[in-house]
C-alpha positions as CSV (number, residue, x, y, z in Angstrom):
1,X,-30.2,-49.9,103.9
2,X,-27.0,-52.1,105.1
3,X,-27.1,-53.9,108.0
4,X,-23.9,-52.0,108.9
5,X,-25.8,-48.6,108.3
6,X,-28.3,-49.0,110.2
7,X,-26.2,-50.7,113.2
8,X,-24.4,-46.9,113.0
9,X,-27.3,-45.1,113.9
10,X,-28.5,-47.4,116.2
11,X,-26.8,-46.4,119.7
12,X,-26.2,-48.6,122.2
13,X,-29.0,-48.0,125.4
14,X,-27.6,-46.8,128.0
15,X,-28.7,-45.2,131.5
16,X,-26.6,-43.0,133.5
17,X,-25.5,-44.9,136.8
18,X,-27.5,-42.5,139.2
19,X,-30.5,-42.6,136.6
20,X,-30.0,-47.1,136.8
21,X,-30.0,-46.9,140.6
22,X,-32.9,-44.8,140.9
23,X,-34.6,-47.2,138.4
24,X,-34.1,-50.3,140.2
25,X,-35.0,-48.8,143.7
26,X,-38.5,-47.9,142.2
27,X,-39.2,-50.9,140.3
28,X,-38.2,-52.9,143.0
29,X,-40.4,-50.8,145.2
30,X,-43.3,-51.0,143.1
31,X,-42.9,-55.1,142.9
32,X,-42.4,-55.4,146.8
33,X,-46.1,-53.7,147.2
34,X,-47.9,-54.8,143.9
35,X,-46.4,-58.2,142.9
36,X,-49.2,-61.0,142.3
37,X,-49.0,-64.2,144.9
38,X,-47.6,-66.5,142.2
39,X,-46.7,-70.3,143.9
40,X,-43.3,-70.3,142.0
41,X,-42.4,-67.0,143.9
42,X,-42.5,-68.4,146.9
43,X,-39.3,-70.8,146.2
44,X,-35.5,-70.6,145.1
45,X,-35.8,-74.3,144.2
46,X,-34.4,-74.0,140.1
47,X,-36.6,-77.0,139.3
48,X,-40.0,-75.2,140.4
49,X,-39.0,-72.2,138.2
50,X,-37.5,-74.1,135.8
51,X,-40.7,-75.7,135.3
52,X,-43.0,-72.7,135.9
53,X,-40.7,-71.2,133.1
54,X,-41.4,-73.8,130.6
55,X,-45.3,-73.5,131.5
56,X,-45.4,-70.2,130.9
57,X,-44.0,-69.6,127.7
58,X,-47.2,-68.8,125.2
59,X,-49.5,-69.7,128.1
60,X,-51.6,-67.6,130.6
61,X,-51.0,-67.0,134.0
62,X,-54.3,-68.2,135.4
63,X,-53.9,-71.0,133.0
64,X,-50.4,-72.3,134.5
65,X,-50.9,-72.2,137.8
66,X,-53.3,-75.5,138.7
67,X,-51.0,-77.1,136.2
68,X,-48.0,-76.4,137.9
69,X,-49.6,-77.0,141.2
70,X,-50.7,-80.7,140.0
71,X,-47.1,-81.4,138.1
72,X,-45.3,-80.5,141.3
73,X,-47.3,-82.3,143.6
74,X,-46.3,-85.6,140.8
75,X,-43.0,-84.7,140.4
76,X,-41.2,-82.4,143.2
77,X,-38.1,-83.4,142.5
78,X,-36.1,-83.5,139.1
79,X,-35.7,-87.0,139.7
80,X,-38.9,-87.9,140.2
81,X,-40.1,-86.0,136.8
82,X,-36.7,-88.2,135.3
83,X,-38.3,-91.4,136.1
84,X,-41.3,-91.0,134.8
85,X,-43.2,-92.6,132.2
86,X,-43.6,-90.0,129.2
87,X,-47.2,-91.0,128.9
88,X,-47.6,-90.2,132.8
89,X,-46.1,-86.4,131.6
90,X,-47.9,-86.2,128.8
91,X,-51.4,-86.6,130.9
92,X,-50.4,-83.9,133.5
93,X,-49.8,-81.6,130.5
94,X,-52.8,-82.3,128.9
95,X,-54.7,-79.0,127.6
96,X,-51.7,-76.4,128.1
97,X,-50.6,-77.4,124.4
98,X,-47.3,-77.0,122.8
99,X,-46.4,-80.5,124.1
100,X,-42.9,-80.3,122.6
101,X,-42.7,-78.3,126.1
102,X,-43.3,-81.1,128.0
103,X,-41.3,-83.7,126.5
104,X,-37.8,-81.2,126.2
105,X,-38.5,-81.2,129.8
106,X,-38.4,-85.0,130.5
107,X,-35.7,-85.5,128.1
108,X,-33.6,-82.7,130.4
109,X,-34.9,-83.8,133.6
110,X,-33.3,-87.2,132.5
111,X,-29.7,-85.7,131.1
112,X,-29.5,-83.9,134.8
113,X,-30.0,-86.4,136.2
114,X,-27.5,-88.6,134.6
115,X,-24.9,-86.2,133.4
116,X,-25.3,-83.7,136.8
117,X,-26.1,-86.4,139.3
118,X,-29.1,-84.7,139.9
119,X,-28.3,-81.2,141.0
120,X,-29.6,-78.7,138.5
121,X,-26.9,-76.8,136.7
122,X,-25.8,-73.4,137.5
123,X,-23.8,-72.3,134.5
124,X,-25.5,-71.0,131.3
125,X,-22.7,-73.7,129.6
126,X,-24.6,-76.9,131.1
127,X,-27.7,-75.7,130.7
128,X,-27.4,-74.8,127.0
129,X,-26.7,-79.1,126.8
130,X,-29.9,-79.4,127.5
131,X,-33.4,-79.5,125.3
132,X,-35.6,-77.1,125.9
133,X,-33.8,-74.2,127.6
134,X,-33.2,-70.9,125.2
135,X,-31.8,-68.0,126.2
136,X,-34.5,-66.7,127.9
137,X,-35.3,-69.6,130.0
138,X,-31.7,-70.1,131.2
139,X,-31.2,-66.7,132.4
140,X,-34.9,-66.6,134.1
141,X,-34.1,-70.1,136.0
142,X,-30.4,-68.8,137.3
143,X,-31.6,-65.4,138.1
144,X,-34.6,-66.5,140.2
145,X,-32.5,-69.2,141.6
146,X,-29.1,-67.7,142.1
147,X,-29.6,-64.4,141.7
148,X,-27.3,-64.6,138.6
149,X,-26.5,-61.0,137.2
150,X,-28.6,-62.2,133.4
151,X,-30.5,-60.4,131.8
152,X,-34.0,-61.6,130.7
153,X,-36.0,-60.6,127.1
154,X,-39.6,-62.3,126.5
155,X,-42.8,-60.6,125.1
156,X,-43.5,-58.3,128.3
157,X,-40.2,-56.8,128.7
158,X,-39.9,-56.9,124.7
159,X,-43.0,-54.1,125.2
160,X,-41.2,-52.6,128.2
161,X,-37.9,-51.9,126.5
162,X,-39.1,-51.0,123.8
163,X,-40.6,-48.0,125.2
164,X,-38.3,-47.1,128.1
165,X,-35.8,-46.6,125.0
166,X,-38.1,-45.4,122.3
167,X,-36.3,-48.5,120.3
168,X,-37.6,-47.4,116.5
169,X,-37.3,-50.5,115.1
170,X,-38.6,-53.8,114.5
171,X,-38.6,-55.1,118.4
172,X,-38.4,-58.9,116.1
173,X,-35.9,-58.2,114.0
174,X,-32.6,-59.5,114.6
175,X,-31.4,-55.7,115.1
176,X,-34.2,-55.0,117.5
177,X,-33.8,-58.1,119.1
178,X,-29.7,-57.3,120.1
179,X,-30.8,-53.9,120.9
180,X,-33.5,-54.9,123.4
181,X,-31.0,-57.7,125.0
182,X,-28.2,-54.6,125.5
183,X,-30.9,-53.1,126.8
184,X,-32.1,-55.4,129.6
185,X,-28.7,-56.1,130.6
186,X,-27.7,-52.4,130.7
187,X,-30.4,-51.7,133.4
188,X,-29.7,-54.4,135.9
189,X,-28.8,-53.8,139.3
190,X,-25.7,-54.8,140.9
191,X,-28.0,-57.1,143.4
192,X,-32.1,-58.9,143.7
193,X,-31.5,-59.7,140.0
194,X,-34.7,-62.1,140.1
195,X,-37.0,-60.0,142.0
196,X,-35.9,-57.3,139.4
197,X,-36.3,-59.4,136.4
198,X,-40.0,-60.4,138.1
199,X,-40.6,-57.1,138.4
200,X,-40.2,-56.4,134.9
201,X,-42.0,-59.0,133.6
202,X,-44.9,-57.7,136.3
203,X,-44.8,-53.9,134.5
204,X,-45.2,-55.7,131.4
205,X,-48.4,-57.6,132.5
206,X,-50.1,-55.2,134.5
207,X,-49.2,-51.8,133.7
208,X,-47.0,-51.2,130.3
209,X,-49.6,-53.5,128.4
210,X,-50.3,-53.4,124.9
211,X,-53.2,-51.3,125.0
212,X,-54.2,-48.7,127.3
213,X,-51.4,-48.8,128.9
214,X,-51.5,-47.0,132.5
215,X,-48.0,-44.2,132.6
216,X,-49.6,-42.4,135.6
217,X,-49.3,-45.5,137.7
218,X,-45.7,-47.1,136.3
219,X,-42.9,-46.9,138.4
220,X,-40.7,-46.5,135.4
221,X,-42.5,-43.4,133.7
222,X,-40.2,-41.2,134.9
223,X,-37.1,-42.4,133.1
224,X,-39.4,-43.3,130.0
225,X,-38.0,-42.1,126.6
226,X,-41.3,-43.0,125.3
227,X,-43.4,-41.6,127.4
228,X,-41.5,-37.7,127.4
229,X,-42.1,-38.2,123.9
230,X,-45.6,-39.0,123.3
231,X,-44.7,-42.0,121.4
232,X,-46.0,-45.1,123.8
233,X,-49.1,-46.2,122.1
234,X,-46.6,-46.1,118.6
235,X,-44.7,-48.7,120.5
236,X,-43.2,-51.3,120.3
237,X,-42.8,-51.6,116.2
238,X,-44.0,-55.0,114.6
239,X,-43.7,-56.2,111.6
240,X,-47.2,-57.1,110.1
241,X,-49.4,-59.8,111.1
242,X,-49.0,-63.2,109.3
243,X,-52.0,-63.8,107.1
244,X,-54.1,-67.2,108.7
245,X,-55.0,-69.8,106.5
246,X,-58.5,-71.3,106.8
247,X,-58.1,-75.3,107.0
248,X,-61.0,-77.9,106.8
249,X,-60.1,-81.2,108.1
250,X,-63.0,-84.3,108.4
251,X,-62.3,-86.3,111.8
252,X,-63.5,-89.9,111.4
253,X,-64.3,-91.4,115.5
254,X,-64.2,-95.5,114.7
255,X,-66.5,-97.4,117.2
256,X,-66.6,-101.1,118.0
257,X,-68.7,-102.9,120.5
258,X,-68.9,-98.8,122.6
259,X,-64.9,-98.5,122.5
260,X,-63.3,-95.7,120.3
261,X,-60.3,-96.0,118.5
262,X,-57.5,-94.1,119.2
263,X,-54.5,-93.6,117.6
264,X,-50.7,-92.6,119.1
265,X,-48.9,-90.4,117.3
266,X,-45.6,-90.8,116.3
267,X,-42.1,-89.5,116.8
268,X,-41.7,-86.1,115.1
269,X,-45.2,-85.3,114.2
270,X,-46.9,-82.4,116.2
271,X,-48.5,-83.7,118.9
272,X,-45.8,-86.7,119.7
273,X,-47.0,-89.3,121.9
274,X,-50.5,-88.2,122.2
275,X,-53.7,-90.4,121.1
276,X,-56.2,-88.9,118.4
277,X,-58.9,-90.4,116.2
278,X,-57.9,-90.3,112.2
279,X,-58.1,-86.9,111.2
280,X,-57.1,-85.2,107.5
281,X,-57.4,-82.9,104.7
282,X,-59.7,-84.0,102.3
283,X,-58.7,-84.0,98.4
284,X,-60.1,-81.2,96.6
285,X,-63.2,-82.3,94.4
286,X,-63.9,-85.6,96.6
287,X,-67.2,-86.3,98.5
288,X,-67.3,-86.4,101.6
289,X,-68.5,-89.8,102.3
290,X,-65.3,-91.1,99.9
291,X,-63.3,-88.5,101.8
292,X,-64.1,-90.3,105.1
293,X,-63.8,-93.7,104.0
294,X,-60.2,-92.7,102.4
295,X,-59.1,-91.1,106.1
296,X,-60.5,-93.8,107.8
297,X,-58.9,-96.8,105.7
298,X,-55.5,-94.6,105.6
299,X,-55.1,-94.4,108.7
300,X,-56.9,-97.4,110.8
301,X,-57.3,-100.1,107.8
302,X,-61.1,-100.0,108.7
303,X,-64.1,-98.4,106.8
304,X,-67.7,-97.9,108.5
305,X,-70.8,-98.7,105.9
306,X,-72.3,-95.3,107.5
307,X,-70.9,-92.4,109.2
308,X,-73.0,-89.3,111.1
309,X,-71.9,-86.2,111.8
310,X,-71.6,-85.2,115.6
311,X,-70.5,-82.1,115.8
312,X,-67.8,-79.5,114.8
313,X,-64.4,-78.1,116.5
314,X,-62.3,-75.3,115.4
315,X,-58.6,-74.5,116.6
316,X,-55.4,-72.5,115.5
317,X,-52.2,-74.1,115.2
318,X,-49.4,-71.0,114.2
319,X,-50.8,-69.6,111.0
320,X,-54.0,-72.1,110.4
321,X,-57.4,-72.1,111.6
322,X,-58.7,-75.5,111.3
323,X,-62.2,-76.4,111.0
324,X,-62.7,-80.2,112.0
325,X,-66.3,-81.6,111.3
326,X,-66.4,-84.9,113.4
327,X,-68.3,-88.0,111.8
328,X,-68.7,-91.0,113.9
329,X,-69.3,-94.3,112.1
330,X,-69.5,-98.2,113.6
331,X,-66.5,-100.6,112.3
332,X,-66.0,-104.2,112.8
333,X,-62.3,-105.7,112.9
334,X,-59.1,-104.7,115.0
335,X,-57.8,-102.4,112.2
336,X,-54.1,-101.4,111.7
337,X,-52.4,-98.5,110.6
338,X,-48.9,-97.7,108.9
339,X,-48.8,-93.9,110.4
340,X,-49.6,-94.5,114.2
341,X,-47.7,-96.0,116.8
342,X,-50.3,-98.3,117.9
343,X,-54.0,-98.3,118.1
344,X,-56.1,-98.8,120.9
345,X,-59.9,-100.0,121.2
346,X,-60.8,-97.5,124.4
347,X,-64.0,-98.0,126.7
348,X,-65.3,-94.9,127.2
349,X,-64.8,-95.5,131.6
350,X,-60.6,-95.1,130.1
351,X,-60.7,-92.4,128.1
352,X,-59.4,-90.1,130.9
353,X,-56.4,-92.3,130.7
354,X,-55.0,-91.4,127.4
355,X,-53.1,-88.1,126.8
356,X,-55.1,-85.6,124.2
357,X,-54.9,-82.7,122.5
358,X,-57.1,-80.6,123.7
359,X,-58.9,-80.5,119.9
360,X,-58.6,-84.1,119.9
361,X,-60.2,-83.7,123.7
362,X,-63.7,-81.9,122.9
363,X,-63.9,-83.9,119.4
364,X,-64.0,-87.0,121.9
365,X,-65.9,-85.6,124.6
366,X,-68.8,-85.3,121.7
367,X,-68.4,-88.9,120.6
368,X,-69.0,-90.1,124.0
369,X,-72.1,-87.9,124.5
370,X,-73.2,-89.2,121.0
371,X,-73.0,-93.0,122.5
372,X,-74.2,-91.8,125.7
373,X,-77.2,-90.3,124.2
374,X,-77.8,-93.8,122.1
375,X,-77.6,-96.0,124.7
376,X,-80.1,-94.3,126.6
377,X,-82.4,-94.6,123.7
């Protein structure tokens, strides 16, 4: 069917304005006596949201918050986070992945500072010049901040939507999508546009969840096209799960004199700026012990006469699961490598120092239990 088609049958939402009133005074009634006791709720400072934002995109709650507590008590200002060294952000970042997060946010921290003189834009035009900030994030920052009249669309309200309007279509298609934006703006109140946009996102967490979702208790069940038509545990619509593809990766930990080498990664890879031990795919059809001796030399210039397994780590990234099975071998020489930034011979009292991955994070957490353990022997 035509785009055009379907765009015909598709209505625009709309609420009647005594039906949107009554809405808003409930929701906003509901948030007043249920809302969590988040730290970024307790501040109109864009910054602090700004960067609560970014930490909370793909990330946990319970996860963010000692994170965000740490990074503000580093960086409370936007200048502060500007002059910083991107190492020094990297660190504080360490284990909430997706660091492309982290470094969008120094790289804008450092345009506001010299194209806004400091003072964090309130206009969706200047903050669309900066890295990092999507629609969703720019309206969330204003609206919290300013009380902007945006509307905001992320995975909770998505789900929310999606049932308040019975939306019958794919909530990621571009169709849905535009549907579900009309939608958010066509039910904002006239005033308290963050505390409503909170509040929606709060629904979405705690009461219209994906499963088991609790009507009797949701301050929006009355006006819920879903709900009056038994269709809530049908929505929202998705399109079907992308198939995950199993990965097995050898990790080769180098070790000279008790010091690990480390390698940065460079500019444009996943992972940017962080340190690793060489890590790849092994050819189809070669041993392992070539394999590790080909990873090791490709990526270090260095090759150990024996490696022994230590231990075995297993993470998603997207659409993979990888399967890393860590060797650790002894290597004499410096090394060099035509992939990393630079290479580092780390005593295990620095590790701490260096920003990881958190895979890269438990593979060397085993390496220094493994020379732990021998020098005790």
């Amino acid at each position: 069917m035509a785009k055009e088609k379907l765009e015909t049958i598709l209505p625009k939402p709309s609420l009647l304005p005594a039906s949107k009133k009554l809405l808003g005074k409930a929701l906003l009634f509901w948030f007043g006596e249920r809302k969590r006791d988040l730290p970024w709720r307790k501040t109109r400072d864009p910054f602090a949201i700004w960067v609560s934002e970014i930490m909370l995109q793909q990330t946990q709650v319970a996860t963010v918050i000692p994170y965000f507590e740490r990074f503000l008590k580093s960086f409370p200002t936007v200048e502060a986070l500007a002059a910083a060294d991107e190492q020094e952000v990297l660190k504080l970042w360490q284990g909430l992945g997706y660091y492309r997060r982290a470094r969008h946010m120094h790289q804008a921290a450092k345009m506001i500072v010299a194209d806004f003189g400091g003072t964090f834009p309130t206009n969706i035009e200047d903050l669309s010049r900066l890295p990092g900030l999507g629609r969703y994030t720019r309206n969330a920052v204003l609206s919290q901040a300013f009380d902007t009249k945006l509307p905001i669309l992320e995975a909770n309200t998505k789900r929310v939507l999606a049932r308040l309007f019975a939306l019958l279509h794919d909530v990621d298609s571009s169709l849905g999508n535009k549907f579900l934006w009309e939608a958010a703006e066509e039910i904002l109140p006239e005033t308290d546009i963050g505390a409503f946009n909170q509040a929606m996102m709060e629904v979405g967490s705690l009461v219209c969840t994906v499963t088991n979702p609790k009507c009797n208790s949701c301050p929006l069940s009355p006006f819920c096209i879903a709900k009056r038509s038994d269709l809530v545990t049908e929505l929202p619509i998705k399109k079907k799960k992308v198939v995950v593809t199993q990965v097995q990766e050898l990790a080769t930990v180098l070790v000279n004199k008790k010091r690990i080498l480390l390698g940065k990664r460079p500019v444009g890879q996943r992972w940017a700026g962080l340190w690793e031990v060489p890590h790849d795919t092994p050819d189809e059809g070669v041993t392992e012990v070539k394999a590790l001796g080909i990873i090791s030399r490709k990526y270090a210039s260095l090759v150990s006469k024996k490696f022994r397994e230590i231990g075995k780590v297993i993470h998603p990234v997207t659409r993979f699961k990888i399967t890393v099975r860590v060797f650790m071998g002894e290597v004499s020489g410096k090394g060099a490598s035509n992939y990393y930034e630079e290479l580092a011979w780390v005593c295990l009292s620095d590790m701490e120092k260096y920003p990881k991955s958190s895979p890269q994070s438990k593979m060397i957490a085993m390496a220094v239990k493994a020379l732990e353990l021998k020098k005790e022997v």
